[in-house]
LUMLO-664366 format. One record per atom (N, C-alpha, C): x negated, y, z; residue in one letter. Coordinates in steps of 0.05 Angstrom, whole numbers, padded with zeros to 5 digits, always signed. Each point is the difference from the previous one (the first is absolute). Layout:
! LUMLO-664366
XYZA
...
END
This chain:
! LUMLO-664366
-00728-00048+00035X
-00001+00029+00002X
-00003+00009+00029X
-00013+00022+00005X
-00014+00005+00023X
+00029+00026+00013X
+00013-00017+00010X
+00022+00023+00006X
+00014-00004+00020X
+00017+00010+00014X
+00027-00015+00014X
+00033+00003-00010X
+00012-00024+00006X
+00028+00006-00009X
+00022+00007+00016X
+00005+00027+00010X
+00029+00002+00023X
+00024-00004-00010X
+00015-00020+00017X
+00019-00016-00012X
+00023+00012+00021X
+00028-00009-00005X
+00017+00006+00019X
+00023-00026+00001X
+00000-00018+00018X
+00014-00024-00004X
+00024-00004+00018X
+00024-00019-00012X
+00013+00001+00023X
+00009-00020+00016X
-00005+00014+00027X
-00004-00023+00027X
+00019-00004+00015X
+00027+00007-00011X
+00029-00003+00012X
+00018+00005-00020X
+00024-00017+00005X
+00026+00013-00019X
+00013+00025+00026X
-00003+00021-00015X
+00019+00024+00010X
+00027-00010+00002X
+00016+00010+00031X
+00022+00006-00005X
+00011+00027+00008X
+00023+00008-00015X
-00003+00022-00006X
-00033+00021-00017X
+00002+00024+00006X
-00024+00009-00004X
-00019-00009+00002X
-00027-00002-00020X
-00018-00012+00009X
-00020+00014+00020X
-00014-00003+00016X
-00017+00003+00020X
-00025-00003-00008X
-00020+00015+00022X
-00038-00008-00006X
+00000-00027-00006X
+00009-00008+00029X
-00006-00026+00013X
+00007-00015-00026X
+00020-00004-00021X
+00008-00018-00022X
-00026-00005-00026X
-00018+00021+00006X
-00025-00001-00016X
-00024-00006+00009X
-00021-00004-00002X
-00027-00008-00005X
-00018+00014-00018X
-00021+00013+00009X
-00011+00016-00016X
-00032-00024+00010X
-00011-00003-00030X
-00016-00016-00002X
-00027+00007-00021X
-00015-00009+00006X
-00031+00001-00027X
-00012-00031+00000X
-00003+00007-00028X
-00018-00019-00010X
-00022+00000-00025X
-00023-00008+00003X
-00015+00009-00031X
+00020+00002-00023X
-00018+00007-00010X
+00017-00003-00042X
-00017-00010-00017X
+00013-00015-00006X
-00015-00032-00016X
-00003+00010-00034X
-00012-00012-00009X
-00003+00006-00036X
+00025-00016-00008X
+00005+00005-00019X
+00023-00016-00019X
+00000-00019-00005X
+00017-00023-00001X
-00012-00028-00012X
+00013+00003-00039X
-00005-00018-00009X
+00012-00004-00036X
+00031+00008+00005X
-00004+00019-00019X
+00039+00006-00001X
+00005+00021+00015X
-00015+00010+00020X
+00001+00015+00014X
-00004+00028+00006X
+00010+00021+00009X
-00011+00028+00004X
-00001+00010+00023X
-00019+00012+00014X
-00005+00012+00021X
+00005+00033-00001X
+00023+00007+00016X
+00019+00032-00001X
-00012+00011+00020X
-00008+00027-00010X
-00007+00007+00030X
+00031+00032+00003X
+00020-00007+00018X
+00031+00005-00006X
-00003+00037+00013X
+00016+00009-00015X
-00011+00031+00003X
+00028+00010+00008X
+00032-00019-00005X
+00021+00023+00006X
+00014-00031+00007X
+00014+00000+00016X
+00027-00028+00008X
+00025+00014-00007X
+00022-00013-00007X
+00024-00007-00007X
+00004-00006+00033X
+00022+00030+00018X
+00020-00011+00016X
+00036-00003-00001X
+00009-00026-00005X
+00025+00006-00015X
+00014-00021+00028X
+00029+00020-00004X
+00019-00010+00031X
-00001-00039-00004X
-00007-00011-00037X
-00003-00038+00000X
-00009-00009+00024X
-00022+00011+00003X
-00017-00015+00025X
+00005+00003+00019X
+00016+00007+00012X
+00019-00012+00025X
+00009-00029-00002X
+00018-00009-00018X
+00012-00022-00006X
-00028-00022-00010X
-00016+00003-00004X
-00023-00010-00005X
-00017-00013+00030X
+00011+00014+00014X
-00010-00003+00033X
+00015-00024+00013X
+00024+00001-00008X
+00017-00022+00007X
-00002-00035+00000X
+00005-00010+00013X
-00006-00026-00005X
+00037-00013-00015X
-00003-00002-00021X
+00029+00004-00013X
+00000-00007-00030X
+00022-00017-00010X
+00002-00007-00030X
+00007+00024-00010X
-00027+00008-00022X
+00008+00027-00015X
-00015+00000-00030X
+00004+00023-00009X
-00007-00003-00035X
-00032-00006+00000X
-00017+00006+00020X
-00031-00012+00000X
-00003-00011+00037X
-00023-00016-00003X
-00003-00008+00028X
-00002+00026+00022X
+00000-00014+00027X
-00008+00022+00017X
-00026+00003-00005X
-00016+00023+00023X
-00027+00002+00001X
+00001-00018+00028X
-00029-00016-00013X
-00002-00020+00026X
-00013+00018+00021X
+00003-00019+00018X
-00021+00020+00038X
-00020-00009+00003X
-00015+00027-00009X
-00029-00006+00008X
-00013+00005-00042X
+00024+00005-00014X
-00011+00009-00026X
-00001+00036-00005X
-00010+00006-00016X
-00014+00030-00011X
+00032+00004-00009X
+00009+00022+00013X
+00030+00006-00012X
+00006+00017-00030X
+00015-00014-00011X
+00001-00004-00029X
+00011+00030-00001X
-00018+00009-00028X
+00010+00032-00012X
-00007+00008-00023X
+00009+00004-00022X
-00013+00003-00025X
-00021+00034+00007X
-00017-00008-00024X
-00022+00026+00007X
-00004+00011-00028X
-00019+00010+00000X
-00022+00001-00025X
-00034+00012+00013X
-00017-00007-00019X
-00022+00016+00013X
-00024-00011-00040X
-00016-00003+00017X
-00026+00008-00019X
-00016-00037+00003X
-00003+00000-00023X
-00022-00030-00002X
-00023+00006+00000X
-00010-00017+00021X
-00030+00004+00017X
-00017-00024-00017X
+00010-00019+00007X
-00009-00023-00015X
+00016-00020-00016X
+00002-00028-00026X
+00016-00012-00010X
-00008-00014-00005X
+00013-00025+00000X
-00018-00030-00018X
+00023-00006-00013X
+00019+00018-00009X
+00024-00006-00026X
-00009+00023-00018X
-00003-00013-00029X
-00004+00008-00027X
+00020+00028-00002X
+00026+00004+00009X
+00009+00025-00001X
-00007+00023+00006X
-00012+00001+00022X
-00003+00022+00016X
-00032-00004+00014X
-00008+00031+00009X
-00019+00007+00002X
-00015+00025+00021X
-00016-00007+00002X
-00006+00024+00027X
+00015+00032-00005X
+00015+00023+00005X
+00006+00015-00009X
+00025+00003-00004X
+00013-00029-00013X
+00025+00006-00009X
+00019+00004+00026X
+00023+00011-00009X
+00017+00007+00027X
+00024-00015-00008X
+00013-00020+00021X
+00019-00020-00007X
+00023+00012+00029X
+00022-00025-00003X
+00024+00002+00018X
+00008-00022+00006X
+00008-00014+00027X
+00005-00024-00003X
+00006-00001+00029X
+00005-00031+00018X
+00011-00001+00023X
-00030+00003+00026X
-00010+00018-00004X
-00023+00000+00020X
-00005-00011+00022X
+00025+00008+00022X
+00002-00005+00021X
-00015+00025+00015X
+00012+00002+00024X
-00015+00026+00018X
-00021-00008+00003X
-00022+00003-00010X
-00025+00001+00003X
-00016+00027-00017X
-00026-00004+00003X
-00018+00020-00011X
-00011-00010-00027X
-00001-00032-00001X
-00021-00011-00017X
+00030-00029-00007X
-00001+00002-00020X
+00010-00032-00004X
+00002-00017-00027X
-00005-00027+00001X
-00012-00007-00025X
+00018-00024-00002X
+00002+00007-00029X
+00032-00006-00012X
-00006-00015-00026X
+00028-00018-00009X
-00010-00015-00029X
+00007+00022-00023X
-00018+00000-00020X
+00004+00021-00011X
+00023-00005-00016X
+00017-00024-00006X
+00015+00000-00012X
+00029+00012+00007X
+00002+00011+00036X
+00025+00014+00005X
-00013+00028+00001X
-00019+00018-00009X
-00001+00027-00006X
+00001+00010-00023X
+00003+00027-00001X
+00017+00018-00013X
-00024+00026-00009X
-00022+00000-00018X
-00009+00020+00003X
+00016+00023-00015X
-00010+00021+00008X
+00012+00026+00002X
-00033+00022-00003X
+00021+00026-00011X
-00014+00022-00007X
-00005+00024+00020X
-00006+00011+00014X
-00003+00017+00016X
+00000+00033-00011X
-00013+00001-00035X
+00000+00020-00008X
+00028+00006-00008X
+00020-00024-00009X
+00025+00007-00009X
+00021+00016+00023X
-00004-00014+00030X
+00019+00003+00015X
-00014-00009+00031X
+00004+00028+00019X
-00019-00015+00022X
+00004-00026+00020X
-00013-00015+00002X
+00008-00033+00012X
+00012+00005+00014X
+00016+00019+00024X
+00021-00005+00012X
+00028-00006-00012X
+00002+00012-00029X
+00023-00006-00018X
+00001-00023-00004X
-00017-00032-00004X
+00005-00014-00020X
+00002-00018+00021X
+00003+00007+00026X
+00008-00013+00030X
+00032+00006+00002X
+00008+00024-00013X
+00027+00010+00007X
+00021+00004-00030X
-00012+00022-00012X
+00022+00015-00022X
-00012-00030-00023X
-00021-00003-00004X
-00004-00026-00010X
-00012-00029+00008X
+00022+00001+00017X
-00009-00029+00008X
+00030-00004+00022X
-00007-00022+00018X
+00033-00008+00004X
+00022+00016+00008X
-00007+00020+00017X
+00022+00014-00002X
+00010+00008-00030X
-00020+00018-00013X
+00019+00009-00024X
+00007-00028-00025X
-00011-00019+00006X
+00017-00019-00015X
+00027-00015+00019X
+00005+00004+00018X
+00019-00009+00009X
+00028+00021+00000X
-00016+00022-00002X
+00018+00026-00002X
+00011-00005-00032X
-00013-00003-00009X
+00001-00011-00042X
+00020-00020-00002X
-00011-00024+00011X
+00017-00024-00004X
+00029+00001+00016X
-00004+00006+00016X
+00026-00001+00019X
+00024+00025-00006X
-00008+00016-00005X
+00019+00022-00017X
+00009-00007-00027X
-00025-00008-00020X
+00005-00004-00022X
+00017-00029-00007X
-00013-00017+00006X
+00011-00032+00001X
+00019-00003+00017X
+00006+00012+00028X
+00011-00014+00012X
+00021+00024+00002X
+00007+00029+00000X
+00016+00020+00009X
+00012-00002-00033X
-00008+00003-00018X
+00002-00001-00029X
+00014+00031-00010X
-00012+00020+00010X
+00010+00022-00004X
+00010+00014-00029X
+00024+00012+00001X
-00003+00010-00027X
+00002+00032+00002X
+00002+00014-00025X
-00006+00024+00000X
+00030+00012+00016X
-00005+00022+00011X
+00021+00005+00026X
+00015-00005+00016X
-00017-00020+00013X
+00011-00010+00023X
-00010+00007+00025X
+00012-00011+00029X
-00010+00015+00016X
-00018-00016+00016X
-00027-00010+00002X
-00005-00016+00011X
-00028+00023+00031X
+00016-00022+00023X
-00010+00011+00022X
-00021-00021+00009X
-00016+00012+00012X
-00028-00016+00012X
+00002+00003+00035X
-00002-00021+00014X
-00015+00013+00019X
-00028-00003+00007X
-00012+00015+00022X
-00034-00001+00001X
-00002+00012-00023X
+00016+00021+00003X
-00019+00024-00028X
-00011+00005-00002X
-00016+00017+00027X
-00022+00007+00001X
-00027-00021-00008X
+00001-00023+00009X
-00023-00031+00000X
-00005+00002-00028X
-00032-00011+00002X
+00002-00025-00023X
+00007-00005-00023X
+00019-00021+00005X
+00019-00012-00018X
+00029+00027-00002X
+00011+00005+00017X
+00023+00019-00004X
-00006+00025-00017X
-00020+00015+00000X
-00012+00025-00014X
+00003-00001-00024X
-00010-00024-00001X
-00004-00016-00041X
+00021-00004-00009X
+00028-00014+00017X
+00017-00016-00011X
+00017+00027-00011X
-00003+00022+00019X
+00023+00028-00003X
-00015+00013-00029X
-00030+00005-00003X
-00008+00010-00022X
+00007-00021-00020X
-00007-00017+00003X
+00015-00015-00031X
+00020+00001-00014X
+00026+00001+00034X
+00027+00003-00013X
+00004+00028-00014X
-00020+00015+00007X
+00006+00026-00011X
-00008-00003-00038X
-00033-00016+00001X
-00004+00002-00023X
+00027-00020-00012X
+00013-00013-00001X
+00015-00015-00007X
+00030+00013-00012X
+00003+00025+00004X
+00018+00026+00005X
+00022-00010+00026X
-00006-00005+00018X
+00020-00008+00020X
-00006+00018+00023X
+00034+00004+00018X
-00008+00018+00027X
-00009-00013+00021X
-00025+00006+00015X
-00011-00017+00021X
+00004+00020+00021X
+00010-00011+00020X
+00005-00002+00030X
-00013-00007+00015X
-00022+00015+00017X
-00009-00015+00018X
+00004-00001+00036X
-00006-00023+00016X
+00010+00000+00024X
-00026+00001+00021X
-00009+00023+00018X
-00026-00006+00005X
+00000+00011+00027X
-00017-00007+00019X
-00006+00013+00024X
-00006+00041+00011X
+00019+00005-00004X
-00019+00030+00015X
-00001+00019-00027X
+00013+00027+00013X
-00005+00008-00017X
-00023+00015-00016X
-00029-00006-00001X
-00028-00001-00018X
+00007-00015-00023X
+00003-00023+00014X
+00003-00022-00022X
+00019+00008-00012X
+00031+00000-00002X
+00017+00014-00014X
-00006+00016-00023X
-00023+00024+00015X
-00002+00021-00023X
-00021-00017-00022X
-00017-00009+00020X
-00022-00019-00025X
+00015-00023-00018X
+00022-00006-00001X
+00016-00016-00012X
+00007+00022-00018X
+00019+00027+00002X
+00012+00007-00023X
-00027+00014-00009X
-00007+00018+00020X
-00019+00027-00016X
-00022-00021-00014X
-00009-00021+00006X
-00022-00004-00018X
-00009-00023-00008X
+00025-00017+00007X
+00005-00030-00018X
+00028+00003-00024X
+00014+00018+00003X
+00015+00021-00018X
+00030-00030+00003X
-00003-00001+00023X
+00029-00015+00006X
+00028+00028-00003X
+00025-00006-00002X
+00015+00014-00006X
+00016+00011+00035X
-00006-00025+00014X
+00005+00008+00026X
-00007-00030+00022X
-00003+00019+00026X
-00003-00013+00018X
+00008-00003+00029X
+00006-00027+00011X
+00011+00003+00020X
-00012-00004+00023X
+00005+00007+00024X
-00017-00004+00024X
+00007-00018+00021X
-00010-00026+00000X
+00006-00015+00024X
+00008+00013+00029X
-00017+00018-00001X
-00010+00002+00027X
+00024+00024+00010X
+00007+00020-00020X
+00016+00017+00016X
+00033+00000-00016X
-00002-00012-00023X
+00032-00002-00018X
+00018-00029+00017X
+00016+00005-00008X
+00025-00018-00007X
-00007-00015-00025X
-00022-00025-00005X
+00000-00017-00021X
+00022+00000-00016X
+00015-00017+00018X
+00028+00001-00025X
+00016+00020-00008X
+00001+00017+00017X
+00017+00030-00012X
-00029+00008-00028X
-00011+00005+00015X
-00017+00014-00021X
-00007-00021-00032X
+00004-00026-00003X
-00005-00006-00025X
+00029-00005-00005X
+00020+00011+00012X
+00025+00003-00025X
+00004+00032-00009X
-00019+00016+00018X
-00005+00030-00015X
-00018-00003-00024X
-00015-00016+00005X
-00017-00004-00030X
-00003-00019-00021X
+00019-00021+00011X
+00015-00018-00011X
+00026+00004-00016X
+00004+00020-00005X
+00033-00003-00001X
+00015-00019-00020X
-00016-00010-00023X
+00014-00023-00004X
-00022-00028+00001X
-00004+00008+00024X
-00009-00027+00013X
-00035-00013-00011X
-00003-00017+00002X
-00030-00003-00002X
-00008-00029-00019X
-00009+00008-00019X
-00001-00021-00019X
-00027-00019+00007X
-00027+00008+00007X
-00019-00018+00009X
-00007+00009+00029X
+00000-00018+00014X
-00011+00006+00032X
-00036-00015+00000X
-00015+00014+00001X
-00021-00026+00007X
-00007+00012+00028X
+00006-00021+00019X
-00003-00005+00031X
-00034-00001+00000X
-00008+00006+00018X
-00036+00009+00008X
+00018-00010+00034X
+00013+00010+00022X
+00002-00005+00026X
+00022-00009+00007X
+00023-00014-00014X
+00016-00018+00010X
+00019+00017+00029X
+00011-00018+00021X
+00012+00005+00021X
+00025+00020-00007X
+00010+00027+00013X
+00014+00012-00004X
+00000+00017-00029X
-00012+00005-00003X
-00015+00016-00016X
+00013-00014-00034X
-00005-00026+00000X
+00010-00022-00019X
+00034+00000-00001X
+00007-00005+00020X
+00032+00006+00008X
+00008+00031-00007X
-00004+00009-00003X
+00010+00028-00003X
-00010+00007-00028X
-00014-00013-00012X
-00003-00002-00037X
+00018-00021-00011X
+00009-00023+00016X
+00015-00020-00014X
+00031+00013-00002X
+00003+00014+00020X
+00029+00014+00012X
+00004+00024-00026X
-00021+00006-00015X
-00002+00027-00026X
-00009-00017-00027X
+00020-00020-00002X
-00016-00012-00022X
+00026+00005-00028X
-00013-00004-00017X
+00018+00010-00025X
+00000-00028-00010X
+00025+00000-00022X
+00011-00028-00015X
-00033-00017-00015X
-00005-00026+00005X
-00025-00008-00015X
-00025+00007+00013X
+00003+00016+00022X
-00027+00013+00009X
-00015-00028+00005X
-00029+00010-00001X
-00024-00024+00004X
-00019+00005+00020X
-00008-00014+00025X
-00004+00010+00023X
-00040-00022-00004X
-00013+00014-00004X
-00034-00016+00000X
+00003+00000+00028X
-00011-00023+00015X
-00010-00006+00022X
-00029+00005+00005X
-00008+00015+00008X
-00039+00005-00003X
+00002-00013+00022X
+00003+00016+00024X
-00014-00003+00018X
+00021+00012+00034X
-00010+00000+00023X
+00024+00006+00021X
-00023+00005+00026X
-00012+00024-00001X
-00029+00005+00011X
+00021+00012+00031X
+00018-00002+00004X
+00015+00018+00022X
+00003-00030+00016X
+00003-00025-00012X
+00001-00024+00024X
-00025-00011-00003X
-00017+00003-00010X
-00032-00018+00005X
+00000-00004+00019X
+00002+00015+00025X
-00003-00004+00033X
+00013+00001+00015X
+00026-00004-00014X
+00016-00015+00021X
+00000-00024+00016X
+00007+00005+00027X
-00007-00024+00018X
+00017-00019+00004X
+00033+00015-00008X
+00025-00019+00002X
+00013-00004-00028X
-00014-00014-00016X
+00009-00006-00024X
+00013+00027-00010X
-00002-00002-00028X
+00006+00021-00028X
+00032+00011+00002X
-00004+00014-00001X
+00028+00023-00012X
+00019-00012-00028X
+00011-00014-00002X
+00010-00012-00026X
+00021+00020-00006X
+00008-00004-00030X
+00014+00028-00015X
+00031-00014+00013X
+00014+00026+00006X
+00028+00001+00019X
+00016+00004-00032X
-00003+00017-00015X
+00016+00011-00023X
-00010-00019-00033X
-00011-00020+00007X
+00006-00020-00024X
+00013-00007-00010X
+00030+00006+00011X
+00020-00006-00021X
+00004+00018-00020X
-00015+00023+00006X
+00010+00010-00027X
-00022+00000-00023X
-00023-00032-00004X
-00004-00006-00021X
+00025-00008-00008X
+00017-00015+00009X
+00030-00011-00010X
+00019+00022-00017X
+00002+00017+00015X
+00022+00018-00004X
-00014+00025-00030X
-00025-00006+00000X
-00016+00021-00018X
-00002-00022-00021X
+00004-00024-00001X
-00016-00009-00020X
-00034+00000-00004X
-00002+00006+00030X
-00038-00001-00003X
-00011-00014+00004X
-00035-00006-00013X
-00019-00011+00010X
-00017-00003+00019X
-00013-00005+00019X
-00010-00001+00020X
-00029-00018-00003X
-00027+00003-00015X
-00018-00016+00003X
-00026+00005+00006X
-00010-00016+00014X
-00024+00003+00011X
-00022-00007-00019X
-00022+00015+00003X
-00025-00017-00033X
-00023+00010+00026X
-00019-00017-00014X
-00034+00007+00007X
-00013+00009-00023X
-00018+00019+00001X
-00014+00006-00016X
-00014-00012-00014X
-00012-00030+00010X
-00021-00016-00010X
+00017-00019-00019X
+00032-00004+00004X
+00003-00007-00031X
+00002+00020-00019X
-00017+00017-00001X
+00002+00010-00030X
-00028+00004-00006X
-00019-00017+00011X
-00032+00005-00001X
-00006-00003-00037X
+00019-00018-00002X
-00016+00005-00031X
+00008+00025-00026X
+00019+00017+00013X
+00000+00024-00014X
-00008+00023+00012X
-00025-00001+00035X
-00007+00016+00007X
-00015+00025-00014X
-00021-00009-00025X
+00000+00015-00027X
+00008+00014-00009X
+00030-00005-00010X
+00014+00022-00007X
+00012+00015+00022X
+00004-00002+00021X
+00011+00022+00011X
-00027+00021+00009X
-00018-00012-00006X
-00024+00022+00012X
-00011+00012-00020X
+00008-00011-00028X
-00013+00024-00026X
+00028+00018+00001X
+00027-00011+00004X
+00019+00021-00001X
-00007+00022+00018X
-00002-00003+00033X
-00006+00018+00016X
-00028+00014+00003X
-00005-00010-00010X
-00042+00017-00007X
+00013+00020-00022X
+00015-00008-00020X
+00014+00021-00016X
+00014+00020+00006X
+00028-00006+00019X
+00006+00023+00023X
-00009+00011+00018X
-00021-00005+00007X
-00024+00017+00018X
-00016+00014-00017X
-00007-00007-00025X
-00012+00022-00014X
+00007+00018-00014X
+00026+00001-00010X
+00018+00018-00005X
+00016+00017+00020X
-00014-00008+00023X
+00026+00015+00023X
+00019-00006+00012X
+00015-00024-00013X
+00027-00001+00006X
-00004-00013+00031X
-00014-00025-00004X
-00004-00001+00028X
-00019+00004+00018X
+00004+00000+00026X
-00016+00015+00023X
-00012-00028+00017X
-00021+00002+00013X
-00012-00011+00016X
-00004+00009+00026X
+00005-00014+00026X
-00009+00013+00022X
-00017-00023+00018X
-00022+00003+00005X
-00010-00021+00022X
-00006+00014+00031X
+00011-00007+00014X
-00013+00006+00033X
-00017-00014+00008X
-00033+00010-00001X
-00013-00016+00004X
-00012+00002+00031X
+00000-00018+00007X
-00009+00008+00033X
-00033-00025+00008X
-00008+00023+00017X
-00028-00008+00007X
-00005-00022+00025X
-00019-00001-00008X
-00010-00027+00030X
-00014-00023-00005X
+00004+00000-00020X
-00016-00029-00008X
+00016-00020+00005X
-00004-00035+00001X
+00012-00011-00002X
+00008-00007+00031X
-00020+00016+00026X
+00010+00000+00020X
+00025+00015+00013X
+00001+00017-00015X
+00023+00021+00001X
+00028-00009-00016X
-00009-00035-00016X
+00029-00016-00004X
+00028+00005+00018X
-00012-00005+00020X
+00031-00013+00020X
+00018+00031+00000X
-00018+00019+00010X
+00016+00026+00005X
+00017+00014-00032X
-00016-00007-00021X
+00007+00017-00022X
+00028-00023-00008X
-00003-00020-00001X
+00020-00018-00011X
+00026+00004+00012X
-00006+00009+00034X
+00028+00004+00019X
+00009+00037-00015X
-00005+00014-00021X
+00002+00015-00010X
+00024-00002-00012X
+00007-00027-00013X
+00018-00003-00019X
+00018-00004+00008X
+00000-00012+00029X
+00033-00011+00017X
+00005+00027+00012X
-00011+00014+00005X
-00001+00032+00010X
+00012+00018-00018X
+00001-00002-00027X
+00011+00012-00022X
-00014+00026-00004X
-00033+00000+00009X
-00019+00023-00001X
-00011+00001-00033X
+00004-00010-00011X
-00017+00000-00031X
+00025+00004-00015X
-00013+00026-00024X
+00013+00011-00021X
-00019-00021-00018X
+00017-00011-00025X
-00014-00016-00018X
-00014-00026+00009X
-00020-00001-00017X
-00017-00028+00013X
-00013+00000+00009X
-00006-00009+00027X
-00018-00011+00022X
-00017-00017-00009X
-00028+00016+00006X
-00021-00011-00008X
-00020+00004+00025X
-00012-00020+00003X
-00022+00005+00019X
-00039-00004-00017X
-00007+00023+00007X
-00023+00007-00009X
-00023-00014+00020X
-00014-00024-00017X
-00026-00014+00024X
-00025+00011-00013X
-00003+00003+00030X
-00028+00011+00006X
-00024+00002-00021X
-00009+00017-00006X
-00013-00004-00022X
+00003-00004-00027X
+00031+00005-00005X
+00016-00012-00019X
-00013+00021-00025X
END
């Protein structure tokens, strides 16, 4: 194919924040497909706080990204060309792209998808890993029942937006904990959370025993550090604490914030567990006909922040997320997408 491919690779492990200098912005033709194969030409990237820890050279739930490789990011875009029997010029799929413009993949890890049903930035976000991790990790792992109080933080993100509307569809009070007050109001006024708290200018812990008052039956952690401690310190008898994720130490330079108030899984009788999303790949299915269902009825809401630049404009949009500038999901829009 008569084209070029702008790639974005990475050429250092960051410490702390990542930097220009930690990337590589690169081209190269774009080759036809071999058997099995599909050639994407990628129209929207998946930026999620994972790929930090992905940068690392470190034993973790997938390898690092090596130096000097195309840094790993799930996408979706449009099939240009295919030499696998599934798929076909036209169709529009989802899968681990990588920051590039063009990239050609086995067809057996894509996901085609509808564009008329729902626009492809959703099936990057409200359907796709965030909102199945928001699914599984509330549902499987928080195990909510009908009136209870379960609090999120990173309400505003992603994954937190989803996990608070579910608990609602679920009949439960959701709490959320979020940066600033915008986000705040976009948490209650229009993810229809019951209330919200503000990192940035409350008393964490005063404020979730005003909305806590008998304490907090599911916590699912999104940013770990203080923030974690001052939910374990409001926990109710049996409460169940999902471990997502802890996007407030990704960049830390002097090792992690560990929880100070763990004893009172002891004293609560609580759970405390961490899951990945990818073990529940084989009921990814059902949670996406359930939530294609609550998006068409209303109940649930979608938000994507999509930001421009192409895939050169990677490094700056991704430092978005440690910034705590994106309402919903961070999406970056390539060029031509």
């Amino acid at each position: 194919m008569d084209a070029v491919n702008r790639q974005v690779r990475l050429a250092a492990r960051p410490v702390g924040l990542p930097k220009p200098s930690d990337w590589d912005h690169t081209e190269e033709p774009v080759s036809d497909p071999g058997d099995g194969e599909v050639l994407i030409r990628v129209k929207y990237l998946s930026l999620d706080p994972a790929m930090r820890g992905w940068m690392n050279d470190g034993r973790s739930y997938v390898p690092p990204v090596g130096l000097g490789e195309v840094m790993r990011a799930g996408g979706c875009g449009e099939v240009v060309a295919s030499g696998h029997p599934g798929f076909e010029p036209g169709d529009h799929v989802t899968g681990v792209t990588g920051i590039q413009e063009y990239a050609t993949l086995s067809g057996d890890g894509l996901v085609k998808v509808d564009p008329e049903l729902a626009p492809l930035p959703v099936y990057i976000g409200t359907l796709g890993m965030p909102g199945m991790t928001a699914y599984f990790g509330l549902l499987d792992i928080g195990k909510p029942k009908e009136g209870d109080t379960v609090v999120v933080s990173g309400a505003a993100g992603a994954v937190g937006g989803v996990v608070g509307q579910i608990a609602k569809i679920k009949g439960c009070r959701a709490v959320g904990i979020a940066g600033g007050a915008e986000k705040c109001r976009h948490v209650v006024q229009e993810l229809g959370f019951d209330a919200c708290v503000d990192y940035k200018s409350d008393d964490v812990a005063k404020a979730l025993r005003q909305h806590c008052p008998d304490g907090i039956d599911v916590y699912f952690d999104n940013v770990g550090g203080e923030i974690l401690d001052a939910a374990l310190a409001q926990l109710a008898r049996n409460a169940r604490v999902a471990l997502c994720g802890a996007i407030s130490q990704y960049n830390a330079t002097e090792g992690m914030y560990g929880p100070v108030n763990y004893m009172s899984l002891l004293v609560n009788r609580a759970s405390m567990t961490g899951f990945l999303v990818f073990d529940f790949a084989a009921r990814y299915g059902e949670a996406a006909q359930e939530m294609a269902g609550w998006l068409a009825d209303g109940r649930l809401k979608t938000f994507e922040d999509v930001a421009t630049g192409g895939v050169a404009g990677f490094p700056d949009a991704l430092l978005r997320l440690f910034r705590g500038e994106n309402t919903g999901k961070l999406v970056l829009e390539v060029s031509g997408g």
